[in-house]
C-alpha positions in Angstrom: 202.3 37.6 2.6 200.6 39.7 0.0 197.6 41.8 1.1 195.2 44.2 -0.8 193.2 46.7 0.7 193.5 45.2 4.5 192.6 42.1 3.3 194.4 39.4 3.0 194.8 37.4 -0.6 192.6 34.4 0.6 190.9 35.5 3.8 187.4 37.5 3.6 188.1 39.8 6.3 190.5 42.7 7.3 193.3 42.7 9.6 191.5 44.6 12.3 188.6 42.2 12.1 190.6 39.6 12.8 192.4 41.2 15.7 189.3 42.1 17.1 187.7 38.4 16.7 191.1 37.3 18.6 190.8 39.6 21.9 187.4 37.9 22.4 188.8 34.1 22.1 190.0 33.9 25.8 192.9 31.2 24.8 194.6 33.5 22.4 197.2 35.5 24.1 198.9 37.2 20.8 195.7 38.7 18.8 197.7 41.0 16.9 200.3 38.0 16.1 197.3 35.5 15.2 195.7 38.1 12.7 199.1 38.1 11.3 199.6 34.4 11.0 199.6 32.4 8.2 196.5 30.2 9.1 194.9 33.4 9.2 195.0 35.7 5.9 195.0 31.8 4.3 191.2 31.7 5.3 191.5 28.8 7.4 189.3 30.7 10.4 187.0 32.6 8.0 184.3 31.1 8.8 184.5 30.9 13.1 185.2 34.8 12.6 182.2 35.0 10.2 179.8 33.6 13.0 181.3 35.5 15.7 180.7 38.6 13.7 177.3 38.1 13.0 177.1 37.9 16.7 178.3 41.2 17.0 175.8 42.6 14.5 172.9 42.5 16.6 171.0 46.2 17.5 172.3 48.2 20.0 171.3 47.6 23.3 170.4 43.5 22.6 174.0 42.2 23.1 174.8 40.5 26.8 178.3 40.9 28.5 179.7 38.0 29.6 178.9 38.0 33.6 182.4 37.7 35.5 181.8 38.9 39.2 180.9 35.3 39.8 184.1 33.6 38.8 185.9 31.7 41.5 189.1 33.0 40.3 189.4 36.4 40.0 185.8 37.5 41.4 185.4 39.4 38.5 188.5 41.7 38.5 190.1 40.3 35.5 193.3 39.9 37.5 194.2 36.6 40.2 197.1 35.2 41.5 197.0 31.6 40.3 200.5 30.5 42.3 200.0 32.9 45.5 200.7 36.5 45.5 204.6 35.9 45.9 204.7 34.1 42.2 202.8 37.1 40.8 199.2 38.0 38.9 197.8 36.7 35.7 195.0 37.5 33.5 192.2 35.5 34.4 190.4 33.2 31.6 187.4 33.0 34.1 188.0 29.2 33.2 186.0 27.8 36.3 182.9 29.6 35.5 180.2 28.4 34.9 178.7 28.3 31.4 176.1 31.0 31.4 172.5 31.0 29.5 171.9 33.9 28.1 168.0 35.0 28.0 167.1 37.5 24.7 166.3 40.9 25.9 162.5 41.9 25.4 161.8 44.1 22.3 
């Protein structure tokens, strides 16, 4: 797969965009492998990455975290044990939680 600059032939954005558009989709577990991928430098998500960015552009101090402590799961650790502690820990999606409405900060 031919690249130029970071950038691959037919996507818009750079390899490290990508990879960082991937750690914040919470069903991707590859992000590096995903920014790599074919569907990727072809341009096929161009434009889901293009409105996440321009989520991430807003001033400093106006974007909201994502509230976790109230997940069911993982109580906002990150980290559960979805078969019991004897089958081991796993990275929490925070998949039971409820969908949050976020309010704009006040100028």
């Amino acid at each position: 797969m031919k690249q130029a600059g970071g950038v691959c032939v037919l996507s818009g954005f750079t390899y490290e965009q990508r990879v960082a558009y991937a750690r914040n989709q919470p069903l991707l577990d590859n992000p590096e492998g995903f920014a790599m991928s074919k569907r990727a430098c072809e341009g096929d998500f161009d434009e889901a990455i293009s409105v996440w960015l321009e989520g991430q552009e807003q001033p400093a101090g106006r974007r909201q975290e994502r509230d976790v402590s109230g997940c069911p799961d993982c109580y906002g650790t990150g980290m559960y044990y979805p078969e019991g502690p004897s089958k081991g820990v796993a990275k929490c999606r925070h998949q039971r939680l409820p969908a949050q409405v976020q309010e704009p900060v006040p100028p």
